[in-house]
Backbone as ProteinMPNN parsed JSONL, in Angstrom:
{"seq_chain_A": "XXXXXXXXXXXXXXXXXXXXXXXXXXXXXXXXXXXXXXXXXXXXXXXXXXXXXXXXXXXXXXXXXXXXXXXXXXXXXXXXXXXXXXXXXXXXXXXXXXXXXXXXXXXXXXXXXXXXXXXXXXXXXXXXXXXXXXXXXXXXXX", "coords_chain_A": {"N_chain_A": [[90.929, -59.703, 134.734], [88.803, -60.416, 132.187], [88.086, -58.765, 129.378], [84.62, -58.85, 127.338], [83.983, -59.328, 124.303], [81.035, -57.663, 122.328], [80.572, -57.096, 120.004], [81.601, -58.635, 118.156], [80.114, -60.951, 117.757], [77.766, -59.673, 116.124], [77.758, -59.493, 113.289], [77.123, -62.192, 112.662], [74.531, -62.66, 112.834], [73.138, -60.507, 110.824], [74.025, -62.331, 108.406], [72.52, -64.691, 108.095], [69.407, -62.927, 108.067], [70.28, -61.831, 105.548], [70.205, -63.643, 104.117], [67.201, -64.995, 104.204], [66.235, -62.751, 103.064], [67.098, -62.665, 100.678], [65.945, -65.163, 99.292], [62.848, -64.103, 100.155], [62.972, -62.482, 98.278], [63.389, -63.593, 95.596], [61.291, -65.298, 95.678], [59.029, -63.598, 95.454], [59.544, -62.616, 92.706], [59.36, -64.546, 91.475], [56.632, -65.413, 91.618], [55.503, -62.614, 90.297], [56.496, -63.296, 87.612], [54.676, -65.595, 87.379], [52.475, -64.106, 87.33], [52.679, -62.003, 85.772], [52.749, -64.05, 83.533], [50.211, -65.569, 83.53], [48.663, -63.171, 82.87], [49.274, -62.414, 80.422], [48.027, -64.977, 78.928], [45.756, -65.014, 79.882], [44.657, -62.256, 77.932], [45.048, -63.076, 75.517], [43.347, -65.488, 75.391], [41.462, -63.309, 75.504], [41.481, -62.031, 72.837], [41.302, -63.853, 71.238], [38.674, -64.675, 71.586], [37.161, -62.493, 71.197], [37.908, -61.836, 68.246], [36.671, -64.444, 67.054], [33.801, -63.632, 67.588], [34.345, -61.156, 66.069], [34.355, -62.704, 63.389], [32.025, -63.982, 63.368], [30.007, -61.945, 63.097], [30.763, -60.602, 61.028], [29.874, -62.342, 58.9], [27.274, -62.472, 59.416], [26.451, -59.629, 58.621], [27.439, -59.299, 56.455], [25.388, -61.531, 55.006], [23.51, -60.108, 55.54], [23.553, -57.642, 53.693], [23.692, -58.793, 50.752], [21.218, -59.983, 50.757], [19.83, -57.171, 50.767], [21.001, -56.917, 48.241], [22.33, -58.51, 45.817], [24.474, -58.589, 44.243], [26.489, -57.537, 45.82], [29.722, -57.855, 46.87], [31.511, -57.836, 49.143], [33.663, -56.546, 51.548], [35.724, -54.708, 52.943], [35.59, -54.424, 56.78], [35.974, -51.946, 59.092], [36.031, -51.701, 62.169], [35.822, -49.092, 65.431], [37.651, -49.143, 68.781], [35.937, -48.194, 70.57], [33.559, -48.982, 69.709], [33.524, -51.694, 70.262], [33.214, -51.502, 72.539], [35.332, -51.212, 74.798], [37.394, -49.581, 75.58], [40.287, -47.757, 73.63], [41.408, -50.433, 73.587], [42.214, -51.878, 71.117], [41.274, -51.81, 67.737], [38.866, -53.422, 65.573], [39.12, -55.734, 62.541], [37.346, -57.034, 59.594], [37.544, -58.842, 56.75], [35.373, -59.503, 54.409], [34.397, -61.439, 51.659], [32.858, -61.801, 48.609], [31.766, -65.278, 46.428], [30.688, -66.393, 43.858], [28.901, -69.621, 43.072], [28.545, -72.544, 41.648], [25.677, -72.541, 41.606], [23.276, -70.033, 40.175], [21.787, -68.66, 41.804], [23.249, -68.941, 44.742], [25.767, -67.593, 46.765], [29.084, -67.79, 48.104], [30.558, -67.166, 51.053], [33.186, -65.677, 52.288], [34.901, -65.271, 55.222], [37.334, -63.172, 56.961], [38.857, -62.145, 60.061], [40.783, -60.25, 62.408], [41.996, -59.369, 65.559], [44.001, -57.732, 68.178], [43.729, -55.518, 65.554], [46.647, -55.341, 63.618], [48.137, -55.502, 65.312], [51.292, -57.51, 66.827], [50.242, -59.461, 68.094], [48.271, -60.269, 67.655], [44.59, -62.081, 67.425], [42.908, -64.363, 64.612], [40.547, -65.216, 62.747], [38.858, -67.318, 60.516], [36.056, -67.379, 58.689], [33.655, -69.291, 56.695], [30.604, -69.562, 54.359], [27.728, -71.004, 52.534], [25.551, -69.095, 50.793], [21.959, -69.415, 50.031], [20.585, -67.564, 48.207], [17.757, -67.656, 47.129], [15.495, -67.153, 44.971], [15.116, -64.129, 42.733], [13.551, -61.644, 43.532], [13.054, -59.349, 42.394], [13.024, -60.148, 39.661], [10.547, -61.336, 39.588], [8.122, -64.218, 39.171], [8.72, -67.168, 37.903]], "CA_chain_A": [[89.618, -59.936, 134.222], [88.894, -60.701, 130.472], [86.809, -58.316, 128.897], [83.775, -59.881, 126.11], [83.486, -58.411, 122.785], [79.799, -58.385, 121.518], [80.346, -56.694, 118.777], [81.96, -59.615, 117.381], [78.831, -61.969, 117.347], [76.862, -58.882, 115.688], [77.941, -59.394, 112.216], [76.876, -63.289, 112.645], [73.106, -62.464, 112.355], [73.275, -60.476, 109.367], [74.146, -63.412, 106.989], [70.933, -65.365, 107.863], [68.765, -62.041, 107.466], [70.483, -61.66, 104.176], [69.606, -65.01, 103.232], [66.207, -64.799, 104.436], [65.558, -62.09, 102.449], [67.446, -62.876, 99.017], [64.917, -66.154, 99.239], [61.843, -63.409, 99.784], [63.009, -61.841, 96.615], [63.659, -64.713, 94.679], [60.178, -65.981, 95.909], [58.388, -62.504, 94.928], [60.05, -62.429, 91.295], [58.912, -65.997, 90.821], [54.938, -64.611, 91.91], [55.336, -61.91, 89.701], [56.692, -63.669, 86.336], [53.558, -66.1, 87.004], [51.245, -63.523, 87.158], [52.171, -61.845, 84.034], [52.417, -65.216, 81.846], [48.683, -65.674, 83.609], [47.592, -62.348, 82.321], [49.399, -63.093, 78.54], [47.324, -66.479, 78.422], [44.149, -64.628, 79.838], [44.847, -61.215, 77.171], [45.395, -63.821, 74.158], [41.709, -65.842, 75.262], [40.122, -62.692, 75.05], [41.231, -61.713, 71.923], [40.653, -65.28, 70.781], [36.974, -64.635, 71.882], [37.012, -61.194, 70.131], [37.872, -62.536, 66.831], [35.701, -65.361, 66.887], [32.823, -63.102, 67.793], [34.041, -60.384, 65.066], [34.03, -63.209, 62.091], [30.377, -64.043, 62.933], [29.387, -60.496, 63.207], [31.068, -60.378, 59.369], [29.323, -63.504, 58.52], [25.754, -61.752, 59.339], [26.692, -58.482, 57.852], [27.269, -60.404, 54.526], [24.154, -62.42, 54.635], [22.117, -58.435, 55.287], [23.777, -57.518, 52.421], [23.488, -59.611, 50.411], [19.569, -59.97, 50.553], [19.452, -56.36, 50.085], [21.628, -56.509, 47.271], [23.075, -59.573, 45.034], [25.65, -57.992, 43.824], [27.656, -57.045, 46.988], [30.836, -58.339, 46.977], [32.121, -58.034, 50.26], [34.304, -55.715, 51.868], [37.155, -54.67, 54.597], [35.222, -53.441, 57.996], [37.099, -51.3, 60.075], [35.58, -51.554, 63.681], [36.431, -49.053, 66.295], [37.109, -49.744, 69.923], [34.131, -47.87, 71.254], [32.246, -49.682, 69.415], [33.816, -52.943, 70.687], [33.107, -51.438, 73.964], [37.032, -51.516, 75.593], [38.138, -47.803, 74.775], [41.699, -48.001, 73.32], [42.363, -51.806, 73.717], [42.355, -51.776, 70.044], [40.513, -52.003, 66.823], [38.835, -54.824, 64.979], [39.232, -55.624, 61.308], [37.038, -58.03, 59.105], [37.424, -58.714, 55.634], [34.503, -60.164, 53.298], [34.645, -61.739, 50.015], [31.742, -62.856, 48.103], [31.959, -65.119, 45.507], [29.605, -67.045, 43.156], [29.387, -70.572, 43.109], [27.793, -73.4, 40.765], [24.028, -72.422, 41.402], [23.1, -68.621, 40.08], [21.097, -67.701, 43.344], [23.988, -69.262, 46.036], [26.624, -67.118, 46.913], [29.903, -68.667, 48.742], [31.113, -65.761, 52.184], [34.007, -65.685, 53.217], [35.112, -63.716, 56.277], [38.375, -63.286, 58.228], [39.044, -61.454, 61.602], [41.647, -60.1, 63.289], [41.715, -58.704, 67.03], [43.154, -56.419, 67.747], [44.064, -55.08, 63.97], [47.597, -54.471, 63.349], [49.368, -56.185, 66.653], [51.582, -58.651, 65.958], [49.913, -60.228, 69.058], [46.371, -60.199, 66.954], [43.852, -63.371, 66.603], [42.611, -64.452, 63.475], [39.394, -66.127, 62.713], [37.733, -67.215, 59.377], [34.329, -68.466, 58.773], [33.129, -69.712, 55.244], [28.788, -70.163, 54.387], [27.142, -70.794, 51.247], [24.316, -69.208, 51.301], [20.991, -69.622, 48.928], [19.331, -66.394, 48.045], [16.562, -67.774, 46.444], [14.755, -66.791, 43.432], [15.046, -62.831, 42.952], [12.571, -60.991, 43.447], [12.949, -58.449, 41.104], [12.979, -60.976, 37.938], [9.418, -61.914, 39.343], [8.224, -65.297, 39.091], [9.213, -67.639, 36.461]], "C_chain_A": [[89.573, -59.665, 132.723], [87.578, -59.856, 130.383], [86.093, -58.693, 127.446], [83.804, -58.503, 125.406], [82.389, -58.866, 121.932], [79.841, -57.958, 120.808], [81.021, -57.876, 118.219], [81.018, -60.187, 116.809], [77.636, -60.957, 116.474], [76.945, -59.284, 114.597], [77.619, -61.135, 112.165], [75.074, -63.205, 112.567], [72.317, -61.767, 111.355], [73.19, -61.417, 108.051], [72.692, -64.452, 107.261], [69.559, -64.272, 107.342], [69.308, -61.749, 106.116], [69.735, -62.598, 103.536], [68.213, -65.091, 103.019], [65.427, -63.676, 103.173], [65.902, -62.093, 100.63], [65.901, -64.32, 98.318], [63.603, -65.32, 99.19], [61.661, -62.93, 98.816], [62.715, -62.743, 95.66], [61.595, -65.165, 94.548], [58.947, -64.659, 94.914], [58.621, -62.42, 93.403], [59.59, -63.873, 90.743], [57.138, -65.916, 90.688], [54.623, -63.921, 90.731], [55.591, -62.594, 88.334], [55.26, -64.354, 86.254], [52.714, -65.51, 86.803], [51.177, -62.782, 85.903], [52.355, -63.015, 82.915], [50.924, -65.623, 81.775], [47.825, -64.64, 82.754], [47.714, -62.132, 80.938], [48.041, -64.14, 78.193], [45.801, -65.522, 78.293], [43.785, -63.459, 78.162], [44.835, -61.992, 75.928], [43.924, -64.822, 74.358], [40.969, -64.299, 74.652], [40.037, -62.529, 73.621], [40.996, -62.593, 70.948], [39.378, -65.027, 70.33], [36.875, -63.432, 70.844], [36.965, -61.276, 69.131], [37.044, -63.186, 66.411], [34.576, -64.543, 66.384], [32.498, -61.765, 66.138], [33.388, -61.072, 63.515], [32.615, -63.731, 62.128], [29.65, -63.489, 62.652], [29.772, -60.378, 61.606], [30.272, -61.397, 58.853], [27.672, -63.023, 58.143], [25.974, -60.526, 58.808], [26.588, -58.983, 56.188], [26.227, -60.393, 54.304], [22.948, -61.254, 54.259], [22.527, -58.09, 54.101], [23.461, -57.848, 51.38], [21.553, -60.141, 50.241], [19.041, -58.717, 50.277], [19.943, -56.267, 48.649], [22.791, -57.763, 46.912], [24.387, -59.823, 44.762], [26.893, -57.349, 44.604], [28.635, -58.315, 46.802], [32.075, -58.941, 47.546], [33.005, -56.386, 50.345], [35.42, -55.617, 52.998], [35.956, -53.602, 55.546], [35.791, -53.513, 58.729], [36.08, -51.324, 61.376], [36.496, -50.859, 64.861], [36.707, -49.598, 67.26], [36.237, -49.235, 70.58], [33.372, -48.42, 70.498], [32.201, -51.129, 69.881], [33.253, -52.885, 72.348], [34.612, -51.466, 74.867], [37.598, -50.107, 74.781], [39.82, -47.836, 75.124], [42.243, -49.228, 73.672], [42.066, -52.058, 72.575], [41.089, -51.816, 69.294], [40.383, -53.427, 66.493], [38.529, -54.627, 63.547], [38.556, -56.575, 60.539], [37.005, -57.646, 57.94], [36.282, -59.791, 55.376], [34.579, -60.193, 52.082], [33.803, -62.674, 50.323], [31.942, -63.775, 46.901], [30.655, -66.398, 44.748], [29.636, -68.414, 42.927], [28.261, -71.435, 41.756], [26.25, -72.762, 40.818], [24.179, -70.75, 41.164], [22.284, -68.418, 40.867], [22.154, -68.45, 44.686], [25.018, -68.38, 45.539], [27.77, -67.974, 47.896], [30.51, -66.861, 49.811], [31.868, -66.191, 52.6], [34.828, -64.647, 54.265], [36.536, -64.056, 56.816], [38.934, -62.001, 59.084], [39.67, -61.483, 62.239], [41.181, -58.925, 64.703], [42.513, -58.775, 67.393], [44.268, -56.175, 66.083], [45.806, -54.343, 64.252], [48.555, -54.536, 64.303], [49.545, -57.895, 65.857], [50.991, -60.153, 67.232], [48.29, -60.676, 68.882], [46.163, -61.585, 66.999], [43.62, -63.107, 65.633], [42.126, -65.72, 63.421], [39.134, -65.822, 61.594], [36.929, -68.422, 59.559], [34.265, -68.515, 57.019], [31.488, -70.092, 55.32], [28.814, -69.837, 52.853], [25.561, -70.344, 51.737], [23.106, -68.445, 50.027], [20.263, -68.163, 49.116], [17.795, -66.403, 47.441], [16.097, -67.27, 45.301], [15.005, -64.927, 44.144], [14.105, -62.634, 42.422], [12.054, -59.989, 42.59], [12.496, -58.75, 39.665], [11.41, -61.389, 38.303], [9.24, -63.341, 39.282], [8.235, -66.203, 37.953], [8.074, -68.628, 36.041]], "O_chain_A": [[90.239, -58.794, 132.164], [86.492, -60.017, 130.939], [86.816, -58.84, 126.46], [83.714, -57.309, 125.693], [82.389, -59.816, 121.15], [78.78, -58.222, 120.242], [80.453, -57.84, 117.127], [80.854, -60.124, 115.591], [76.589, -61.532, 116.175], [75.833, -59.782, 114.424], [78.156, -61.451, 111.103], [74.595, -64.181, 111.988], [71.193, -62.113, 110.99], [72.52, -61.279, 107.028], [71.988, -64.798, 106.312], [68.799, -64.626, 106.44], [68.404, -61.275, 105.428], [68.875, -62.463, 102.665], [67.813, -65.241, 101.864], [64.353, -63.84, 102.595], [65.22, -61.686, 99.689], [65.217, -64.298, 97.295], [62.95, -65.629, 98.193], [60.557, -62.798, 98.288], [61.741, -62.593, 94.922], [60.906, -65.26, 93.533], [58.255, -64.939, 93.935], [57.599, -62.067, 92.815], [59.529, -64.118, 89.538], [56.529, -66.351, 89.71], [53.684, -64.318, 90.042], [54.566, -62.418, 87.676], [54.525, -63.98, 85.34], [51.86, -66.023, 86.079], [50.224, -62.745, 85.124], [52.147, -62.893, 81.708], [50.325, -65.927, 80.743], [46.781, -64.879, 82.148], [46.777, -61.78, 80.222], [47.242, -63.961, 77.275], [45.055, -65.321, 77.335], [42.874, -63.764, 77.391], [44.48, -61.232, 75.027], [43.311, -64.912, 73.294], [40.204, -64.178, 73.695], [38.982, -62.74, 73.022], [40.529, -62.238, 69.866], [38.954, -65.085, 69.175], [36.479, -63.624, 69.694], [35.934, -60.819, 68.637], [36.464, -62.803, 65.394], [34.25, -64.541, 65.197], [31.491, -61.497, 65.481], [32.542, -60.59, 62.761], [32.014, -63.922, 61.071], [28.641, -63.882, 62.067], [28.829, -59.982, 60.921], [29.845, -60.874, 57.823], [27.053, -63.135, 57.086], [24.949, -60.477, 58.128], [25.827, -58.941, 55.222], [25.739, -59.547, 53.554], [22.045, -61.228, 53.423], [21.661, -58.276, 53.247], [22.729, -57.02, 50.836], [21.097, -60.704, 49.246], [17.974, -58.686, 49.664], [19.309, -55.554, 47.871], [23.839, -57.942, 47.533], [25.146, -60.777, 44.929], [27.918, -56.833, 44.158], [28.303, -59.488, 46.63], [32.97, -59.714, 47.203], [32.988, -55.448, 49.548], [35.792, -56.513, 53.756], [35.56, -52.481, 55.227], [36.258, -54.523, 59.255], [35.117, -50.594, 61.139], [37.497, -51.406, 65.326], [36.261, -50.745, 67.261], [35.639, -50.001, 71.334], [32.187, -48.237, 70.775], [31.145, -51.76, 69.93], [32.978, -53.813, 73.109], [34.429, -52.082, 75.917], [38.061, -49.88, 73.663], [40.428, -47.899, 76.193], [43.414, -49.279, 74.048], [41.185, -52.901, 72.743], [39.997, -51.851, 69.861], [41.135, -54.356, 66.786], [37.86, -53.665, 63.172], [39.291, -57.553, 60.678], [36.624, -56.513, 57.646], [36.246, -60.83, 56.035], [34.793, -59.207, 51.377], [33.647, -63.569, 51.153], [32.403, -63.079, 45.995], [29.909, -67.096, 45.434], [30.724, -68.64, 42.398], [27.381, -70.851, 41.124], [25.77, -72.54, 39.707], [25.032, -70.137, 41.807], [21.705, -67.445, 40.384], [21.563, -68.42, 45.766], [25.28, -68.252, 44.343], [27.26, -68.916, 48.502], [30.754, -65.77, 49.295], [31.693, -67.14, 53.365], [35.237, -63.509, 54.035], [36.812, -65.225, 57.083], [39.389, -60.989, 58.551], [39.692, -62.458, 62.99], [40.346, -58.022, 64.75], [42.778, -59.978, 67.403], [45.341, -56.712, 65.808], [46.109, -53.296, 64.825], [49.596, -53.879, 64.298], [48.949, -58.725, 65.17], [51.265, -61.352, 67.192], [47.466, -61.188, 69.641], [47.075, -62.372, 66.744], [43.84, -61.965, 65.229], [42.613, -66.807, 63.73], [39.061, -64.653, 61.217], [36.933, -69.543, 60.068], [34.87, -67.726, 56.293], [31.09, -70.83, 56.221], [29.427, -69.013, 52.174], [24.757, -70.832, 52.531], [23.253, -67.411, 49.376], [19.534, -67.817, 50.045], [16.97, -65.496, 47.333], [17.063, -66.902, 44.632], [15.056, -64.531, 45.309], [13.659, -63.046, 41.351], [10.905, -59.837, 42.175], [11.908, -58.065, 38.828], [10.827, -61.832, 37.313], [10.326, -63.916, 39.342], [7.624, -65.808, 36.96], [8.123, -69.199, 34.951]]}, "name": "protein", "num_of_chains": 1, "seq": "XXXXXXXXXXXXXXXXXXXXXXXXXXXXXXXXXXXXXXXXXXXXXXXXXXXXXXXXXXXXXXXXXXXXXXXXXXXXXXXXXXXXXXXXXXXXXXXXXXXXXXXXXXXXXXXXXXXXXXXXXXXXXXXXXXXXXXXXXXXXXX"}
């Protein structure tokens, strides 16, 4: 009488569970790369949006200025992130420059805005307005 050897056929169901599962990996590491190039794209809108939003916010800062006072020039504003609201997903940075154009009551603003300040992964938005101050008030009427 011939005696069977099942341990033979044991090591024959192994190599499909290997396979099986090198393909689960493969499949999982392919999931995962998409999901962080999804959350790059999304992380690079926001700060898109952020920027945008800062150079308008510099744009109206100007213009207050600027009606209190002629002679403003512009400036660099430093914006924390509590004030952005997002505590420690960075700072925001806008520069303003005023400068004088053909008419002596229009000023020319220019703003530009980075988000967040100082990554090399920052947006950057500028805005440009001319904008008429009208007769000053101070000189009275002519």
């Amino acid at each position: 009488m011939r005696q069977r050897h099942p341990n033979r056929r044991r090591g024959l169901t192994l190599v499909p569970a290997l396979v099986c599962l090198v393909v689960a990996s493969l499949l999982c590491a392919a999931l995962i790369k998409k999901a962080h190039t999804q959350r790059e794209l999304v992380r690079s809108a926001e700060h898109q949006v952020q920027a945008e939003w800062l150079a308008e916010s510099g744009l109206e800062r100007a213009v207050a200025r600027l009606a209190a006072d002629r002679a403003y020039p512009g400036e660099t504003w430093n914006i924390p992130s509590d004030m952005l609201g997002n505590q420690g997903a960075g700072t925001g940075v806008v520069r303003i420059v005023v400068s004088s154009v053909n008419e002596p009551t229009a000023r020319k603003v220019w703003v530009e805005a980075d988000y967040p300040s100082g990554d090399e992964s920052r947006a950057r938005q500028s805005r440009t307005l001319t904008v008429d101050l009208g007769p000053d008030p101070k000189k009275g009427p002519s």
